[in-house]
C-alpha positions in Angstrom: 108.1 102.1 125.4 105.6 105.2 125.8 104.3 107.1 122.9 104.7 111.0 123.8 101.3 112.6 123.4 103.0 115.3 121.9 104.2 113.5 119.1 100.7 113.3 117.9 100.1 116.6 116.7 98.6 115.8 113.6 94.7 115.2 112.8 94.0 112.7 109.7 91.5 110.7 108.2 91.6 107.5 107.3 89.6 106.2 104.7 88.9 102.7 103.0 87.7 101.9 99.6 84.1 100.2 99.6 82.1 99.2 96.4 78.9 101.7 95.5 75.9 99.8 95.6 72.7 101.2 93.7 69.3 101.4 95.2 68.9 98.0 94.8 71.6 97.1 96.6 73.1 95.7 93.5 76.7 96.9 92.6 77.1 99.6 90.4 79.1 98.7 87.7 80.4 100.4 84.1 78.6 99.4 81.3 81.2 98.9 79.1 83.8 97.4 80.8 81.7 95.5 84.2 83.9 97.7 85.8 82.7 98.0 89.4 82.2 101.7 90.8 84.2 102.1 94.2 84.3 105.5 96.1 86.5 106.4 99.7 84.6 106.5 102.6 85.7 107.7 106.2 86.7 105.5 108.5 87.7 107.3 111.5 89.6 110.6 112.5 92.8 110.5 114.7 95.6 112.5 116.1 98.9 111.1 114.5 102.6 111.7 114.3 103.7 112.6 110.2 107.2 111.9 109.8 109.1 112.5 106.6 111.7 109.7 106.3 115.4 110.7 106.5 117.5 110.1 103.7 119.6 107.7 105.2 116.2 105.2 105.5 115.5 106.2 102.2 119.1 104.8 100.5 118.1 101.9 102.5 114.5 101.2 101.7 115.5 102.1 98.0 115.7 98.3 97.3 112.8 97.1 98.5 110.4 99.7 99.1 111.2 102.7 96.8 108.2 104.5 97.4 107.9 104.8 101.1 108.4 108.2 101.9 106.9 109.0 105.5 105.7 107.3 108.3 102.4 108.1 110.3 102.5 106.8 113.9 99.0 106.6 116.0 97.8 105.1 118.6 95.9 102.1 118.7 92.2 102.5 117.5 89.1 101.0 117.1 88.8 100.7 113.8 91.9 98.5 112.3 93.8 100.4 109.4 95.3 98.3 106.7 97.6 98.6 103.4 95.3 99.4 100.6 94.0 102.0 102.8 94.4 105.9 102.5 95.1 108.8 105.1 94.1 112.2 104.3 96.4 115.1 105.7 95.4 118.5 105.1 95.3 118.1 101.4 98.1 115.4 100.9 97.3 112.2 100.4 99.1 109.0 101.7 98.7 105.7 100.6 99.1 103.1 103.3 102.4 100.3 102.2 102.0 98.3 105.6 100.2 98.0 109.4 103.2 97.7 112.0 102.5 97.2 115.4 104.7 98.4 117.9 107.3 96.6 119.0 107.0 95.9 122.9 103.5 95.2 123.7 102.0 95.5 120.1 98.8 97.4 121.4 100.0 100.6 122.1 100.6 102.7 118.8 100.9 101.6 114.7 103.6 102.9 112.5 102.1 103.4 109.0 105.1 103.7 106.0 103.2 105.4 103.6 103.5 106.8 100.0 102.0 110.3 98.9 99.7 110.3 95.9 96.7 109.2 94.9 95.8 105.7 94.8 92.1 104.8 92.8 92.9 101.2 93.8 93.3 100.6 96.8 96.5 99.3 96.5 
């Protein structure tokens, strides 16, 4: 099945969470509690289809997966998104829940359920 070019009319960003490393190239971590210092960093820009999801998948999800509350379909990059992994739309944020590939060929497009807010850890 073909993925309709006009479905992607939305650009994001998606963005990974990396350690900060000093000028040492040691990692930077809080005094107090060894904490270690992480920051989001770019890793690539795409078109992308934002979906809301209906309510009827919501009453169904509810169980397992109570915070989904879109999905973002894109094609098939070079860089790999993950879950842990954030998009940036506009000025919402979506946290990445899971990596699904599509189901004929698995190398067309991804479908990304994803839940709004911020997320400082990655997960």
């Amino acid at each position: 099945m073909s993925l309709a070019a006009g479905r992607l009319r939305h650009r994001v960003q998606i963005q990974t969470l990396v350690p900060l490393f000093d000028s040492n190239g040691d990692v930077i971590q809080d005094q107090n509690t060894g904490e270690v210092a992480r920051a989001w960093v770019l890793l690539g820009e795409c078109y992308a289809a934002v979906e809301p999801i209906s309510g009827r998948e919501f009453i169904q999800s509810q169980e397992t997966q109570s915070k989904v509350e879109a999905r973002i379909i894109i094609r098939r990059q070079d860089f790999i998104p993950t879950a842990g992994m954030r998009i940036l739309h506009g000025v919402r944020v979506y946290n990445i829940a899971a990596v699904l590939e599509d189901k004929d060929s698995g190398l067309e497009y991804i479908t990304m359920p994803v839940s709004r807010g911020v997320s400082d850890s990655g997960q």
